[in-house]
C-alpha positions in Angstrom: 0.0 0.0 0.0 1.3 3.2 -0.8 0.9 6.4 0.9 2.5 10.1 1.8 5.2 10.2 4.0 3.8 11.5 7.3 4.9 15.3 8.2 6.4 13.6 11.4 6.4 10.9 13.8 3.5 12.4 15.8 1.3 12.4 12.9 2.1 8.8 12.0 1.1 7.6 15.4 -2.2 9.8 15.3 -3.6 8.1 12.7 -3.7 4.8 14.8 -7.3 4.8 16.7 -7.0 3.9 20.2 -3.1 4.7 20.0 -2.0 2.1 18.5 -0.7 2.6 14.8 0.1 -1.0 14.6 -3.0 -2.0 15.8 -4.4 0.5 12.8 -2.4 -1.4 10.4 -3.0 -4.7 10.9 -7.0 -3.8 10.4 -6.2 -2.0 7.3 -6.7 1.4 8.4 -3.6 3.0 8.5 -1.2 2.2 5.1 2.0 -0.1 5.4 4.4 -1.7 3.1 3.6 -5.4 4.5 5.9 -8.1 3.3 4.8 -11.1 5.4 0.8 -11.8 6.4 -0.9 -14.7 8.3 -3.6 -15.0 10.4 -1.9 -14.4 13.3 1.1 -11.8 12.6 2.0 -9.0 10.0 5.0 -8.1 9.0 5.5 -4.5 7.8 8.4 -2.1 6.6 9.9 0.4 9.3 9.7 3.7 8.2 12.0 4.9 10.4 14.6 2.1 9.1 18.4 1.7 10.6 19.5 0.0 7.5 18.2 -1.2 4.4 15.5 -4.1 4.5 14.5 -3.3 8.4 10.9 -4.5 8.9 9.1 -4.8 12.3 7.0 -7.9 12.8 3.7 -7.6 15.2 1.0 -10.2 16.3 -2.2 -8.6 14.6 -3.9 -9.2 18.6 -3.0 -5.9 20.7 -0.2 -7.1 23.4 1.3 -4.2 25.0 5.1 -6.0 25.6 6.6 -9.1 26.4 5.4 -9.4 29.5 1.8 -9.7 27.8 2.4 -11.8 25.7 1.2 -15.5 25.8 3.5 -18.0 24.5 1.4 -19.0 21.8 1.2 -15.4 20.4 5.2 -15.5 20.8 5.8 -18.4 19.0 3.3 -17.0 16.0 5.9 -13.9 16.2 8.9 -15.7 16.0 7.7 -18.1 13.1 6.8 -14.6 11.5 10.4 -13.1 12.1 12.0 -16.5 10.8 10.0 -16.2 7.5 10.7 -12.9 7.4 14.4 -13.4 8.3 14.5 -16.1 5.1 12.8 -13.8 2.9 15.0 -10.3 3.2 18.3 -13.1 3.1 17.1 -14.6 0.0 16.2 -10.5 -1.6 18.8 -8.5 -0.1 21.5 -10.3 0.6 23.0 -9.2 4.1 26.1 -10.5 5.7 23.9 -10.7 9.0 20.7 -9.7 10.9 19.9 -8.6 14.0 16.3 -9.6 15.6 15.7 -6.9 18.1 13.1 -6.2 21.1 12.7 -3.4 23.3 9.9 -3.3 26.8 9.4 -0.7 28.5 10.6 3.0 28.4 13.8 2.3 30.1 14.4 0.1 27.7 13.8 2.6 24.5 10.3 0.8 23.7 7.9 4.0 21.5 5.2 1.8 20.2 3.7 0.2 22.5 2.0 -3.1 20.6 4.6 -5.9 21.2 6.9 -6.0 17.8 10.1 -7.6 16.6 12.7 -5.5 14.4 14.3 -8.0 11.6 17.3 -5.3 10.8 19.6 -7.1 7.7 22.9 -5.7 8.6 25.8 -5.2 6.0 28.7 -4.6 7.6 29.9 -0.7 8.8 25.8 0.4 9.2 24.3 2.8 11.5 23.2 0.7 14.0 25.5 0.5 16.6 25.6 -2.1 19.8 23.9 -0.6 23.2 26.1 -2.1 25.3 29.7 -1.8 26.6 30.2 -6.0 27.0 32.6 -6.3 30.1 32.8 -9.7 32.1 30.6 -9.8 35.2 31.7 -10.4 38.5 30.5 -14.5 38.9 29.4 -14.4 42.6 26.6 -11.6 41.3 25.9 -13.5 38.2 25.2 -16.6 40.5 23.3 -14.9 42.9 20.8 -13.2 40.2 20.3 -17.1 38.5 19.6 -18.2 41.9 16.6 -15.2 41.9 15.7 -15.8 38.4 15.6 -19.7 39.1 14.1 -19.0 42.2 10.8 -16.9 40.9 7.7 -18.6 40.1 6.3 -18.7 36.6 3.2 -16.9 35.4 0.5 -19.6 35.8 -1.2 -18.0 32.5 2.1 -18.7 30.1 
């Protein structure tokens, strides 16, 4: 579907009702380039892409992040970003790809409908890591598995 390139960001995510452009898109209502459809997921170009090829991948059922998310809903998603990932190899080529997830405002999430990024990488690109990587200290590493080990699941996954 083609369409104008929005003034700006804000008027992109106005034209989403209840808030939610990706919730817009998957019923049609707001215009996207999709490149992978089921009855579960879309798959859609980013228009604010970090390199060539980046597409975001959503379940078409609102879920806000990961954390409401059921796992049947995230393994639609991930079968989604697989075909997704096979498709942009096959057309563009890239010597790698990054799948990539943000929740939460600390952690740099804007939409707030659960999505996947499936960014092709080609080397030298724009998208840099967000981490320094340093080795942890072990004791702290063991004591946060012992917490992580130690919590109890949510009964509804």
């Amino acid at each position: 579907m083609a369409f104008d390139r929005p003034a700006n960001l804000e008027e992109l995510l106005a034209q989403g009702r209840d808030g939610c452009v990706f919730c817009a898109i998957a019923r049609g209502e707001s215009p996207a380039w999709i490149v992978h459809s089921d009855e579960h997921t879309l798959a859609f170009m980013d228009l604010l892409p970090m390199t060539r090829g980046h597409c975001l991948v959503v379940p078409r059922r609102h879920h806000d992040d990961i954390w409401d998310l059921d796992t049947e809903a995230a393994g639609h998603v991930m079968e989604a970003a697989t075909a997704v990932a096979h498709k942009i190899r096959r057309a563009l080529a890239p010597a790698g790809l990054n799948l990539l997830n943000n929740n939460g405002r600390a952690a740099d999430q804007s939409q707030f409908h659960f999505h996947i990024h499936v960014i092709p990488r080609y080397g030298r690109d724009r998208l840099l890591h967000p981490w320094e990587r340093t080795f942890g200290d072990p004791a702290e590493i063991a004591a946060v598995a012992d917490l992580i080990n130690a919590a109890t699941p949510d009964p509804d996954l």
